[in-house]
C-alpha positions as CSV (number, residue, x, y, z in Angstrom):
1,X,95.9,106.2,125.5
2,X,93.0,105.3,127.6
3,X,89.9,107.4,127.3
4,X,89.4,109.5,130.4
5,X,86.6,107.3,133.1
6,X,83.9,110.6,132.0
7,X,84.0,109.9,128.4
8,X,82.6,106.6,129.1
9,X,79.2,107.4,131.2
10,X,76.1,107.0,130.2
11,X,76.4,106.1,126.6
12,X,79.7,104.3,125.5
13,X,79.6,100.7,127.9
14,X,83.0,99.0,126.7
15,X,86.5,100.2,127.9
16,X,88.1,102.5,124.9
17,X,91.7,102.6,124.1
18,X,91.9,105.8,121.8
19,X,94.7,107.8,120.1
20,X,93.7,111.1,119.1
21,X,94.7,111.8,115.7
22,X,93.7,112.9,112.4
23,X,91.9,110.5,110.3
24,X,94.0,109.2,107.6
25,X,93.7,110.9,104.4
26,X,93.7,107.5,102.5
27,X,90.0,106.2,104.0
28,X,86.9,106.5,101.4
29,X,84.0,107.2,103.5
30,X,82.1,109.1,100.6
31,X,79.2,106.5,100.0
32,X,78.9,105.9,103.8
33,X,78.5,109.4,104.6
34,X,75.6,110.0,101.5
35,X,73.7,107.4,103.3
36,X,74.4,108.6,106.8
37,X,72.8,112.0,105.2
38,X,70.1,110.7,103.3
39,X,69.1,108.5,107.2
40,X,69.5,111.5,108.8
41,X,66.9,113.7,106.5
42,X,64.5,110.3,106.9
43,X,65.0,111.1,111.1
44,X,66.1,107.4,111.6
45,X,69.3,109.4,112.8
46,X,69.5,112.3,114.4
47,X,68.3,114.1,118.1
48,X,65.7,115.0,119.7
49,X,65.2,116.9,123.5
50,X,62.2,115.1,123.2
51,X,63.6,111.2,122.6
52,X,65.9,109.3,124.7
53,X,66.6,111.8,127.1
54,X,68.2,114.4,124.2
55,X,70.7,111.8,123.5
56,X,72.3,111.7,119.5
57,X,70.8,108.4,118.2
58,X,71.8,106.3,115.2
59,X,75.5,105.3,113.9
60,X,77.1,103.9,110.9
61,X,80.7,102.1,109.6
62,X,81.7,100.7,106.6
63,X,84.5,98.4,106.8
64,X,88.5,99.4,104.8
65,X,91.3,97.7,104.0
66,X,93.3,95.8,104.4
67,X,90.7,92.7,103.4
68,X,89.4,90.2,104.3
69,X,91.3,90.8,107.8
70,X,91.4,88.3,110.8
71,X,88.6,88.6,113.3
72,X,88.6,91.3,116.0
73,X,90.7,93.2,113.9
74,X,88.4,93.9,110.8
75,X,89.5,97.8,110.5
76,X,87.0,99.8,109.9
77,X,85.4,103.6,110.1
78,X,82.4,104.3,112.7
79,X,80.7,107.6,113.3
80,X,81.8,109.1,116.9
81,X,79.7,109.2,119.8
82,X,76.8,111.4,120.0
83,X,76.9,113.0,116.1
84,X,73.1,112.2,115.9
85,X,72.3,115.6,116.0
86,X,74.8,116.7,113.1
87,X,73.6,116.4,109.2
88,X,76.4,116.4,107.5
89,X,79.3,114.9,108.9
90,X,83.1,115.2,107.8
91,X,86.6,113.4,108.4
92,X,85.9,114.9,112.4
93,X,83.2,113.1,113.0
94,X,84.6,109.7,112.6
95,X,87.6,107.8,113.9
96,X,89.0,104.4,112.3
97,X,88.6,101.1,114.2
98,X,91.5,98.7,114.5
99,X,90.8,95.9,116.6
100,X,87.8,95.2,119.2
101,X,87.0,92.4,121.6
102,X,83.3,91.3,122.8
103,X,85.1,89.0,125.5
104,X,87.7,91.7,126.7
105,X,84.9,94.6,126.2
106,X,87.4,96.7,124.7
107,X,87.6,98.7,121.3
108,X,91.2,100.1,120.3
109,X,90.2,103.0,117.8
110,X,92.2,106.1,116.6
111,X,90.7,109.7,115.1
112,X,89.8,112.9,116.1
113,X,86.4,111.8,118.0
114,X,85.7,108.3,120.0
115,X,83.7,106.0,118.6
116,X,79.9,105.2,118.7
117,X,78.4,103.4,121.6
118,X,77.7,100.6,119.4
119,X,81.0,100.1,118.0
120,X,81.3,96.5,119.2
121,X,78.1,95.7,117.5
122,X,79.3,96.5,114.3
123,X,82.9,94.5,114.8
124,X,80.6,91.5,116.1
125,X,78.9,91.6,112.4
126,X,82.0,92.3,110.2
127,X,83.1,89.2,111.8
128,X,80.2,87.2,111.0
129,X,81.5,87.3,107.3
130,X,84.6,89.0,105.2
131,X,81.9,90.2,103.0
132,X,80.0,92.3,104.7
133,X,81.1,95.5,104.1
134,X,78.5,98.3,105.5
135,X,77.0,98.8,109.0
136,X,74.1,101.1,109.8
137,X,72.6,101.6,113.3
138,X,69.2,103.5,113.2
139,X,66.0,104.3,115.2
140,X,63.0,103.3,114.0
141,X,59.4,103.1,115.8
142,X,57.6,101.9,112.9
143,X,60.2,99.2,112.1
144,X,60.7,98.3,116.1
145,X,57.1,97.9,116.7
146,X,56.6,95.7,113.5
147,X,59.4,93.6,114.4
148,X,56.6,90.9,115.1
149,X,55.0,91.5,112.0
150,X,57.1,91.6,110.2
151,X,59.2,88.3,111.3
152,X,62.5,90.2,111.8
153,X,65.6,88.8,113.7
154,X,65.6,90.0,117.2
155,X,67.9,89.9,120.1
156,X,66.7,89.1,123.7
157,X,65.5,92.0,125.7
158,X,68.1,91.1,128.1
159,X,70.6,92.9,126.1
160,X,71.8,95.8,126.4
161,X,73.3,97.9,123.3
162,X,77.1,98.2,122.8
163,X,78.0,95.3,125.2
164,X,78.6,91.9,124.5
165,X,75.7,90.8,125.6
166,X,74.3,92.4,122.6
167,X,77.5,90.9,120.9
168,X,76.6,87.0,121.7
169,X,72.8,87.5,120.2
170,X,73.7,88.8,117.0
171,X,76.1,86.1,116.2
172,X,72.8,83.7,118.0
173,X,70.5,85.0,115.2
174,X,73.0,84.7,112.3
175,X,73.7,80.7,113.5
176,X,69.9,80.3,114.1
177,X,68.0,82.4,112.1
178,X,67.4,83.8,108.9
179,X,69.6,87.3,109.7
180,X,72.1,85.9,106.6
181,X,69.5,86.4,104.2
182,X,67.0,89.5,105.8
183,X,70.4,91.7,106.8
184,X,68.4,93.5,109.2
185,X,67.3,93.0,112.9
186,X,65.6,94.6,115.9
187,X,67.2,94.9,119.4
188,X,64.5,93.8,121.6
189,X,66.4,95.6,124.4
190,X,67.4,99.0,122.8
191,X,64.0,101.0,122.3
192,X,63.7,101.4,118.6
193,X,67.3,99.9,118.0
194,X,67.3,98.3,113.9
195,X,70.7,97.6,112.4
196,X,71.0,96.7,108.8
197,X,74.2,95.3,106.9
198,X,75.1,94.4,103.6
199,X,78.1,94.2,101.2
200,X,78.1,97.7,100.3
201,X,76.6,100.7,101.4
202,X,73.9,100.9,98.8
203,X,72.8,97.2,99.8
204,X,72.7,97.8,103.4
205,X,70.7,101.1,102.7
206,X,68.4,98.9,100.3
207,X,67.8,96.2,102.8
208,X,67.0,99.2,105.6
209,X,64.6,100.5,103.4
210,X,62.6,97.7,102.2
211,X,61.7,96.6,105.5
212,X,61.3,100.1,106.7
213,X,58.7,101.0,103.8
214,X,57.0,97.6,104.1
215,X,56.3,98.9,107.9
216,X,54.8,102.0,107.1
217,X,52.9,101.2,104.4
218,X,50.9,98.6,106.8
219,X,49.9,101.2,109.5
């Protein structure tokens, strides 16, 4: 079914087409969740009355099978929109992805929630490679502001988050960059906006953290 026109304002910017529904039993989520904990204890996820208007900030997906899975329809499980605030998540704070489209705008998910805002981000990067595996969307003023600094792939101010605007610069910086080998980037147009990716969980967490520890040791 299509989301109601409400669900959509203010954060979520493509057009969902979501089936309420329990999220099947069979998903492994455990190691995506840890890390979703251990980012939310750091406050690079999370909420605040105090930051972006009291909105939740911060998301993460990790991709399941079947693999590798044609493009546009690399399943895969995402937080729901506006969980920031929540520590520890379970099965009813995510929903599974099945198939997205940057040019349509459109995301066709299933789950007890709808998915994050930046749900087409993360199908724009599982399609930049079968073998990345891990997605994490977090908030970071250190790491934004060092973005210079620290020589990190950045999108063009000009784009927004979760549209495919946003979609079109990340496949930019992994054609014309060094994005394949740093796994993390700043969104130039998404105050504090750093997503990192990797093959796992662990390695997308690991690439996070370097750059993120590299930026406050230099402060």
């Amino acid at each position: 079914m299509t989301a109601p026109r409400e669900a959509m304002e203010g954060v979520i910017k493509f057009a969902p087409e979501h089936t309420p529904a329990p999220l099947p039993r069979d998903l492994d989520f455990s190691a995506l969740n840890g890390w979703r904990t251990v980012l939310f204890r750091l406050r690079l996820i999370g909420q605040d009355p105090l930051r972006y208007a009291g909105a939740g900030y911060g998301n993460v997906s990790a991709r399941v099978p079947p693999y590798p899975g044609e493009r546009g329809r690399r399943r895969f499980v995402v937080t729901g929109t506006q969980t920031g605030g929540v520590e520890k998540l379970t099965a009813a704070h995510y929903c599974c992805v099945s198939e997205y489209s940057a040019e349509a705008n459109t995301v066709h998910s299933s789950g007890p929630i709808l998915p994050s805002s930046e749900t087409m981000t993360h199908g724009t990067i599982y399609d930049l490679s079968p073998a990345i595996r891990c997605v994490l969307h977090v908030h970071s003023a250190e790491l934004w502001h060092a973005r210079d600094r620290l020589r990190l792939p950045t999108t063009s101010p000009d784009a927004p988050y979760g549209t495919p605007e946003m979609a079109r610069e990340v496949i930019r910086l992994w054609q014309h960059g060094t994005l394949q080998d740093r796994r993390v980037l700043a969104m130039a147009g998404h105050e504090d906006g750093i997503i990192a990716f990797g093959r796992s969980a662990e390695e997308a967490g690991a690439a996070l953290l370097s750059v993120y520890a590299e930026a406050v040791s230099e402060q």
